[in-house]
Backbone as XML, in Angstrom:
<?xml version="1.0"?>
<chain id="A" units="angstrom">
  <residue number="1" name="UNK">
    <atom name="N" x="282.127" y="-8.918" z="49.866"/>
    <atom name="CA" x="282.431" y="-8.423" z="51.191"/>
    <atom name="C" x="282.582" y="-9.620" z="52.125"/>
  </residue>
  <residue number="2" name="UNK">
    <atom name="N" x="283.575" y="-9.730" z="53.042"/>
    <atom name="CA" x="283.866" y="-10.381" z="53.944"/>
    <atom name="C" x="283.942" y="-9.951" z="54.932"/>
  </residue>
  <residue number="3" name="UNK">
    <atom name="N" x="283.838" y="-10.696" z="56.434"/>
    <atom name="CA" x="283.892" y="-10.551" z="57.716"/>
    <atom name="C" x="285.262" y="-9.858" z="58.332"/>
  </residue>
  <residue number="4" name="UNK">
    <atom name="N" x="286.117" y="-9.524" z="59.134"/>
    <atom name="CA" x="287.248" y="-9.427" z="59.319"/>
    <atom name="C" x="287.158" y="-10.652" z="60.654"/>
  </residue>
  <residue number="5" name="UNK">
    <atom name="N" x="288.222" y="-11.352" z="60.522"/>
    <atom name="CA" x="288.334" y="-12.242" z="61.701"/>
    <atom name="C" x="288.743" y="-11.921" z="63.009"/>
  </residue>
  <residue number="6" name="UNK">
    <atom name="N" x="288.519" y="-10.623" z="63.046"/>
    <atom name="CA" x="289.568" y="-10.411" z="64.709"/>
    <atom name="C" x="288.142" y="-10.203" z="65.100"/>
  </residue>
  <residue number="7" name="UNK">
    <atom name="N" x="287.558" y="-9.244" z="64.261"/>
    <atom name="CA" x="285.951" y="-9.133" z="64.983"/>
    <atom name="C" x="285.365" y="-10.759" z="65.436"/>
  </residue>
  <residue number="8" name="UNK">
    <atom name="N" x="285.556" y="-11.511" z="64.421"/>
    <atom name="CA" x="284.488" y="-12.855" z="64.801"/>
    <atom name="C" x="285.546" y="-13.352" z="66.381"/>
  </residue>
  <residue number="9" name="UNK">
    <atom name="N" x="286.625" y="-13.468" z="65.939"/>
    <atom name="CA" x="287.238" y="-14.114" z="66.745"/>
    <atom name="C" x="287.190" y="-13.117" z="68.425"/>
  </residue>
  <residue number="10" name="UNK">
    <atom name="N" x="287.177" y="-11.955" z="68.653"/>
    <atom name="CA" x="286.987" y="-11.216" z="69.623"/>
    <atom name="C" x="286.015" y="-10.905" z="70.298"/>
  </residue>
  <residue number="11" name="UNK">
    <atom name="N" x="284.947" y="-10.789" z="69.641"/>
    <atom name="CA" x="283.564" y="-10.234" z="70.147"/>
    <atom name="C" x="282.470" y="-10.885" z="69.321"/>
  </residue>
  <residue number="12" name="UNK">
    <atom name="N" x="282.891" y="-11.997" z="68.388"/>
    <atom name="CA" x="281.609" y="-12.564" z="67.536"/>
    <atom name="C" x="280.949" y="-11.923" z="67.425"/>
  </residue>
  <residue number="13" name="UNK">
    <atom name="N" x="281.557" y="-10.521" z="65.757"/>
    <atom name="CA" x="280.663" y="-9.886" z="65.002"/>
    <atom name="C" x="281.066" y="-10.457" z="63.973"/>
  </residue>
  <residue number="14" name="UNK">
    <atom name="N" x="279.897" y="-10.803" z="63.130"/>
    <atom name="CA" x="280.303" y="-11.359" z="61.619"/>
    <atom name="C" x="279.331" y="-10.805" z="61.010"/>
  </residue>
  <residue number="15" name="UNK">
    <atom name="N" x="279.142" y="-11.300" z="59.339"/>
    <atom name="CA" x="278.667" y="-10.769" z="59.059"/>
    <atom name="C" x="277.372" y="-11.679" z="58.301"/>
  </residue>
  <residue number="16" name="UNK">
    <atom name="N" x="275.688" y="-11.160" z="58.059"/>
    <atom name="CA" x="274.968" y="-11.851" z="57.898"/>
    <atom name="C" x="274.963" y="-12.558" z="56.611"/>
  </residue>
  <residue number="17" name="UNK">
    <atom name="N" x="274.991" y="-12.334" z="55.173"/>
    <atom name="CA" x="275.107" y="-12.690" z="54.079"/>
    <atom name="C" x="276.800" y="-12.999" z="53.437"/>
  </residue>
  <residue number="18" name="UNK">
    <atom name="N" x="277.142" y="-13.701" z="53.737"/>
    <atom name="CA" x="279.083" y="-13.663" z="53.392"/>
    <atom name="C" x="279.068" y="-14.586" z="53.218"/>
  </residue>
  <residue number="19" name="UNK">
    <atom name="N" x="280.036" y="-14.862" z="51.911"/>
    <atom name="CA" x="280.260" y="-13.507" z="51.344"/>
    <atom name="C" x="279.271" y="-12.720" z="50.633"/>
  </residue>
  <residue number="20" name="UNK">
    <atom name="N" x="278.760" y="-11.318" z="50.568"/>
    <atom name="CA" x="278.110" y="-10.364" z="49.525"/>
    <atom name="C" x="279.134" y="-10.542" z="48.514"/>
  </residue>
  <residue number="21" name="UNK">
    <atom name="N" x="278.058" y="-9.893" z="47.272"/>
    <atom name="CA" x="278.544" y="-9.580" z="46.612"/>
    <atom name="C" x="278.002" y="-8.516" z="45.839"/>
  </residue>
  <residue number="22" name="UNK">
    <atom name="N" x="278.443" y="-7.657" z="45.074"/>
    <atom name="CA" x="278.355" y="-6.364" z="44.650"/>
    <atom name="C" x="278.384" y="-6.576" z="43.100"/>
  </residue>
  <residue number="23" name="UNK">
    <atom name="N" x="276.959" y="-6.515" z="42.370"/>
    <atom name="CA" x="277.027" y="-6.233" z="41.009"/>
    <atom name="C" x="278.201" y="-5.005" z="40.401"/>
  </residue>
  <residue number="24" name="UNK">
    <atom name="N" x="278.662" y="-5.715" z="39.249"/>
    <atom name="CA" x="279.591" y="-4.777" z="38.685"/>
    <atom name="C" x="279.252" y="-3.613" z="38.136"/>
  </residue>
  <residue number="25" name="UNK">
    <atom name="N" x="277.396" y="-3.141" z="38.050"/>
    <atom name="CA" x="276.933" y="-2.244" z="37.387"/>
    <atom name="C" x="276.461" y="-1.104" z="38.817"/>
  </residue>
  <residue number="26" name="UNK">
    <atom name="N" x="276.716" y="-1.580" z="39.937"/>
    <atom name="CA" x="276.162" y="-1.075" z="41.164"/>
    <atom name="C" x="276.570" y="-0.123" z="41.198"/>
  </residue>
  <residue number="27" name="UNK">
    <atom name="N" x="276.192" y="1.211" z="41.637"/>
    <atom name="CA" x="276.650" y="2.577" z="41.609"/>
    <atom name="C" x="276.365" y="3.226" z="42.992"/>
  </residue>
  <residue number="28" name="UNK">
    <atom name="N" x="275.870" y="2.810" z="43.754"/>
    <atom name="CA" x="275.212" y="3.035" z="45.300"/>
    <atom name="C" x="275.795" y="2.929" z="46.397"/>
  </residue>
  <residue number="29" name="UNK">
    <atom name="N" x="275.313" y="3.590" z="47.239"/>
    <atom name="CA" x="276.273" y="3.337" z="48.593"/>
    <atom name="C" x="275.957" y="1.791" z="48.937"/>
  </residue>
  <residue number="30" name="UNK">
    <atom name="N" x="277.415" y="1.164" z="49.502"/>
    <atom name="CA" x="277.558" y="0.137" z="50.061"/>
    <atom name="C" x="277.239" y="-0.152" z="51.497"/>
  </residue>
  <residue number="31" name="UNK">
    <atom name="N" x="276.490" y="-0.876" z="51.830"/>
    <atom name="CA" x="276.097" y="-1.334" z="52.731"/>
    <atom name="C" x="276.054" y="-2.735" z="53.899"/>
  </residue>
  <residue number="32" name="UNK">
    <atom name="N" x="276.249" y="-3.113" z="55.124"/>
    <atom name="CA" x="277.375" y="-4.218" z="55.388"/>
    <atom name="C" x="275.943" y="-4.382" z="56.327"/>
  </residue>
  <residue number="33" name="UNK">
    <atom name="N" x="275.588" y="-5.497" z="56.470"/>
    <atom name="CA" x="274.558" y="-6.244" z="57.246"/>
    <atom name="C" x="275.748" y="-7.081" z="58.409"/>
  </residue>
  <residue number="34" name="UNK">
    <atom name="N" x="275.707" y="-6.688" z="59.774"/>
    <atom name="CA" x="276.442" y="-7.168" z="60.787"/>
    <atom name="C" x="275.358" y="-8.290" z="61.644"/>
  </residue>
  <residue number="35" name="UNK">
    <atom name="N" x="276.214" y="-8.951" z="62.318"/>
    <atom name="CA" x="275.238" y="-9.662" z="63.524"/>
    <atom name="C" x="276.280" y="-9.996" z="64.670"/>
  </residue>
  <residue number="36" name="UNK">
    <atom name="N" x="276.006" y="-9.776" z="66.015"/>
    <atom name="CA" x="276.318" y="-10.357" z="66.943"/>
    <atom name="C" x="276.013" y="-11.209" z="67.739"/>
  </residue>
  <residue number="37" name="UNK">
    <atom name="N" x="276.864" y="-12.293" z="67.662"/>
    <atom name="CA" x="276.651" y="-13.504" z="67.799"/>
    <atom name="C" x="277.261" y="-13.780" z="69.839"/>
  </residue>
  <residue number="38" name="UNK">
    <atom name="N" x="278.426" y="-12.339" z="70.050"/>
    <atom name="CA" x="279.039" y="-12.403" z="71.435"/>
    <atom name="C" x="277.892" y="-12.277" z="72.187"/>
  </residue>
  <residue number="39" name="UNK">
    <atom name="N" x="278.578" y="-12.500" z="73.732"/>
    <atom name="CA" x="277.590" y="-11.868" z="74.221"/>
    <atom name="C" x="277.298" y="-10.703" z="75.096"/>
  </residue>
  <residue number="40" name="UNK">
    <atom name="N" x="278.685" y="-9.833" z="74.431"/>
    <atom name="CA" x="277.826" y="-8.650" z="74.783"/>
    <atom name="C" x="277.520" y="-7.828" z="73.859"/>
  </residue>
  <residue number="41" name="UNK">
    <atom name="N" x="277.272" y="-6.180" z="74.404"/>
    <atom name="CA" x="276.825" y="-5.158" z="73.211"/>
    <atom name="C" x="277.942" y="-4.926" z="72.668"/>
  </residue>
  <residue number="42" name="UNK">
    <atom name="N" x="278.439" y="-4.774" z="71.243"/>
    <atom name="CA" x="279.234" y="-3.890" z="70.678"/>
    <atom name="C" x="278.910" y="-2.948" z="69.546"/>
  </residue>
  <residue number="43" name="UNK">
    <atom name="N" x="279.656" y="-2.028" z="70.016"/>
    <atom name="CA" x="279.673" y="-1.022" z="69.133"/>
    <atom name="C" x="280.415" y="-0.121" z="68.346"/>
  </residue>
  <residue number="44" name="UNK">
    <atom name="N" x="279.792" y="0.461" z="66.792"/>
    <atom name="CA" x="280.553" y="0.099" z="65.575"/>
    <atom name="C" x="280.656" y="2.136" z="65.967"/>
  </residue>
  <residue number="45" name="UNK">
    <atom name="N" x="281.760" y="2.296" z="65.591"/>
    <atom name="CA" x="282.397" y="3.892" z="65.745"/>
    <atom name="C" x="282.649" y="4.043" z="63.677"/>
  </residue>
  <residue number="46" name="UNK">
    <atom name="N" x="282.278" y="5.445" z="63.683"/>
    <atom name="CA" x="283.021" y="5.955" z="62.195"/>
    <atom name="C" x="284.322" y="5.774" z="61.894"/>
  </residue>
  <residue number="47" name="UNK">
    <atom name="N" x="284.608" y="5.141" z="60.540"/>
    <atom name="CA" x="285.745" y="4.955" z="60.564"/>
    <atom name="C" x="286.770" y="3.442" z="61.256"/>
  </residue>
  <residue number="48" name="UNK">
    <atom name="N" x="285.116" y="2.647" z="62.027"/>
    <atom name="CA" x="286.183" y="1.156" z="61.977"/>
    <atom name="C" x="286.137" y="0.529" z="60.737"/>
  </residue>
  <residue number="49" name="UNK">
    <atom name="N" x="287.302" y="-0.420" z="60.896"/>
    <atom name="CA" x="287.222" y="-1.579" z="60.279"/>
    <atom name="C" x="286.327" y="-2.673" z="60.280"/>
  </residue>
  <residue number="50" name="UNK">
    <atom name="N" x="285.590" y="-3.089" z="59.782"/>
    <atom name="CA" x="284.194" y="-3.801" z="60.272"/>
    <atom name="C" x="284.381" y="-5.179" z="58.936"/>
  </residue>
  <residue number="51" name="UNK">
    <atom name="N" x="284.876" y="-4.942" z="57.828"/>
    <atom name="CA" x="284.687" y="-6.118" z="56.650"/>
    <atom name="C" x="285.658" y="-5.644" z="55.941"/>
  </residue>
  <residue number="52" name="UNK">
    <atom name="N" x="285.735" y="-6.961" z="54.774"/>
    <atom name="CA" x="286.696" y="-6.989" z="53.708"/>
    <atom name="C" x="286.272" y="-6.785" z="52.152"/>
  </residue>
  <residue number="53" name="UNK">
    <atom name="N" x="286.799" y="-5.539" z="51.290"/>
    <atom name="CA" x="286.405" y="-6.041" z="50.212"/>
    <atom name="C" x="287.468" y="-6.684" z="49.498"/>
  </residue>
  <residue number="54" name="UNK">
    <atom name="N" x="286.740" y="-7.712" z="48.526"/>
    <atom name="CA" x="287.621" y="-9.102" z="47.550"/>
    <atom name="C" x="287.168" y="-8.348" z="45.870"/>
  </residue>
  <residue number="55" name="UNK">
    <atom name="N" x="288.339" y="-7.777" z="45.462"/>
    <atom name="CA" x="287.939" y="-7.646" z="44.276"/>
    <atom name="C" x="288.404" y="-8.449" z="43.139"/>
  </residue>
  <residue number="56" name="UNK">
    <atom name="N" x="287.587" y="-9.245" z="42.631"/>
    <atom name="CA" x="288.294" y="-10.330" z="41.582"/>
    <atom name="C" x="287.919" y="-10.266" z="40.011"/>
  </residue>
  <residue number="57" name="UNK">
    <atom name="N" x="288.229" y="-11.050" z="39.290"/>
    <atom name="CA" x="287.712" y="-10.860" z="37.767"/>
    <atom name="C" x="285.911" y="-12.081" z="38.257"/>
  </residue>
  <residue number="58" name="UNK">
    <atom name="N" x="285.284" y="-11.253" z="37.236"/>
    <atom name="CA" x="284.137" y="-12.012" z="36.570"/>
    <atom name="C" x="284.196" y="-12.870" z="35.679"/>
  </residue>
  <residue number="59" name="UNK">
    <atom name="N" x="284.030" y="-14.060" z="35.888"/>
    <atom name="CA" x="283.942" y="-15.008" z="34.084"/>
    <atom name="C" x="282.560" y="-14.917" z="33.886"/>
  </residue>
  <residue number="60" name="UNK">
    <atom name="N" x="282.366" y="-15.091" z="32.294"/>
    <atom name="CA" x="280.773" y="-15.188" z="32.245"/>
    <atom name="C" x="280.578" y="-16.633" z="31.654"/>
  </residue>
  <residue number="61" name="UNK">
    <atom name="N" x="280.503" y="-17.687" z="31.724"/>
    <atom name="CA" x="280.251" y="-18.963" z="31.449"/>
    <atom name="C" x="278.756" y="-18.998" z="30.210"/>
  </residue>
  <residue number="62" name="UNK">
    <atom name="N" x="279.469" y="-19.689" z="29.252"/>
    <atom name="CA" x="278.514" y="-19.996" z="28.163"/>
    <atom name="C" x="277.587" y="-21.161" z="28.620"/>
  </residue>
  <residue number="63" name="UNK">
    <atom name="N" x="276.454" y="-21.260" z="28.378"/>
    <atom name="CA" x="275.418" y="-22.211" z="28.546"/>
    <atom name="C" x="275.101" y="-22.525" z="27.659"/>
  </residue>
  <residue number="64" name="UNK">
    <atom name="N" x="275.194" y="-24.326" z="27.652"/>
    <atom name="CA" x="274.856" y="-24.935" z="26.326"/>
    <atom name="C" x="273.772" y="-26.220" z="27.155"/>
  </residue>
  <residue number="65" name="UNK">
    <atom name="N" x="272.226" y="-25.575" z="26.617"/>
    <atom name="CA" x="271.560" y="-26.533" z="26.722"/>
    <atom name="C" x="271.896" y="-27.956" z="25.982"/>
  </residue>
  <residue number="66" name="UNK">
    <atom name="N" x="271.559" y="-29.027" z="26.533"/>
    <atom name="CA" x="271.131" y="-30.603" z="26.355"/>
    <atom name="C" x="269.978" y="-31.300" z="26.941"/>
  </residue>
  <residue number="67" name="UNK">
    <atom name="N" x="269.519" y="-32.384" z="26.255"/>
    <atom name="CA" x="268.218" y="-33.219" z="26.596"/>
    <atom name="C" x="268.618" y="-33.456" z="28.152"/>
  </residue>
  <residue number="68" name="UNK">
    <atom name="N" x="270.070" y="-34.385" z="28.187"/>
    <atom name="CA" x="270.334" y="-35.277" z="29.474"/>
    <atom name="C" x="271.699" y="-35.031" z="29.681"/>
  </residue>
  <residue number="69" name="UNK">
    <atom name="N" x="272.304" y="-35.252" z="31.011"/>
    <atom name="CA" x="273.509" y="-35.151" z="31.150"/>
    <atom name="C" x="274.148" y="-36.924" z="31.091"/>
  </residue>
  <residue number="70" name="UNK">
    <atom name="N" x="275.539" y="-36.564" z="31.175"/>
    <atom name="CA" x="276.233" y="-38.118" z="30.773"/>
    <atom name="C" x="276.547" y="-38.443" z="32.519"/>
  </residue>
  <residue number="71" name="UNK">
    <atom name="N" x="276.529" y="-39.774" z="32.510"/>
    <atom name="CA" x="276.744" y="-40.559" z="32.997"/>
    <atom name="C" x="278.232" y="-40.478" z="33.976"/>
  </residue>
  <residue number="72" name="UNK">
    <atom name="N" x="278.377" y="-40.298" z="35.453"/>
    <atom name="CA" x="279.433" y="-40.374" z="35.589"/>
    <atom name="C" x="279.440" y="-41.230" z="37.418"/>
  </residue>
  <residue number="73" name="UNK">
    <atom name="N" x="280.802" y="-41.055" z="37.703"/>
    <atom name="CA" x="281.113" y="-42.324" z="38.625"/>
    <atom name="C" x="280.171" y="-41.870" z="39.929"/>
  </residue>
  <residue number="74" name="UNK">
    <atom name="N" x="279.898" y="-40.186" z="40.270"/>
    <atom name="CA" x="279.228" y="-40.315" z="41.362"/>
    <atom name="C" x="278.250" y="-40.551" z="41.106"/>
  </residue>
  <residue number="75" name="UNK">
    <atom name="N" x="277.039" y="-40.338" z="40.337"/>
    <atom name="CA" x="275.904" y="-39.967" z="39.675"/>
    <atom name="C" x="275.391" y="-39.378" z="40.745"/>
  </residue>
  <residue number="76" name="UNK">
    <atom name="N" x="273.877" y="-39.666" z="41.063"/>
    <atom name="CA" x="273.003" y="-38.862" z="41.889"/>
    <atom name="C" x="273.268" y="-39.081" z="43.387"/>
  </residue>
  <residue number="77" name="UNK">
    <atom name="N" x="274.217" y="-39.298" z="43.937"/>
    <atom name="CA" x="275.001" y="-39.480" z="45.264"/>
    <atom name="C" x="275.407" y="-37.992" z="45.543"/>
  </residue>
  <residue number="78" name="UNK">
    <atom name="N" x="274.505" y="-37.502" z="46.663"/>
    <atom name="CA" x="274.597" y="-36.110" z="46.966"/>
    <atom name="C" x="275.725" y="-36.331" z="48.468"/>
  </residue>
  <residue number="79" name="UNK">
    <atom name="N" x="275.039" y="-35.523" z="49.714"/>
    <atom name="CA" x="276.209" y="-35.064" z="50.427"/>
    <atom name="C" x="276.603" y="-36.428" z="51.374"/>
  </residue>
  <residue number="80" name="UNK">
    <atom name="N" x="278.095" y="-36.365" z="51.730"/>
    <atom name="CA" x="278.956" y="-37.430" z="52.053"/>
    <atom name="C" x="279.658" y="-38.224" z="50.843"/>
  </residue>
  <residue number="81" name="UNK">
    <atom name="N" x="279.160" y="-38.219" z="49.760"/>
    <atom name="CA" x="279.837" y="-38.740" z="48.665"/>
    <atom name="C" x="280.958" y="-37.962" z="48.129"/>
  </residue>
  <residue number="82" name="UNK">
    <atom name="N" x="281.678" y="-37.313" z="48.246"/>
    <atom name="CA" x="282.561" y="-37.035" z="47.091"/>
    <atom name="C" x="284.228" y="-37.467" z="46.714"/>
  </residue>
  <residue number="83" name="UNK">
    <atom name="N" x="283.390" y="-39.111" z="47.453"/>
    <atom name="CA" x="284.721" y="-39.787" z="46.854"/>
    <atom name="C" x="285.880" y="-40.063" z="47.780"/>
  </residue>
  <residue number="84" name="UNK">
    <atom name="N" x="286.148" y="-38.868" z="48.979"/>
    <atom name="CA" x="286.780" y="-38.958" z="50.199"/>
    <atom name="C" x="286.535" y="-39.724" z="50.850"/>
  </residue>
  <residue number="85" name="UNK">
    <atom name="N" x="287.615" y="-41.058" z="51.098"/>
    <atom name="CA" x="287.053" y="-42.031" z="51.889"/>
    <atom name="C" x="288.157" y="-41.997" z="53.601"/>
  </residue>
</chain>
């Protein structure tokens, strides 16, 4: 689930956890955690548009334990590093 941008951009409603996401086994009503960030009150009527759903494929990635990982040009150089100079 995603925000819709006219909301953020109009009245700064977005949304709290975004993107959600929705297990593929979920069977339940869906539910959209909002926040307003404008500053005034707004309010949500039946039937708005309030978010986006993104429906995409799942990969499931194989995991292959090892002792150590190999060696590479960034190594343990966390944020500001990635090479963009």
């Amino acid at each position: 689930m995603r925000p819709r941008s006219g909301l953020a951009l109009k009245h700064g409603i977005g949304l709290v956890n975004s993107p959600g996401t929705i297990d593929s086994d979920y069977r339940g009503e869906i539910g959209i955690i909002m926040i307003n960030w404008g500053e005034n009150p707004f309010t949500i009527g039946r039937g708005d548009r309030i978010a986006q759903m993104v429906v995409t494929k799942v990969c499931r990635a194989g995991i292959v334990e090892v002792e150590a990982l190999d060696d590479t040009q960034r190594g343990e150089e966390g944020f500001g590093h990635s090479g963009v100079e």
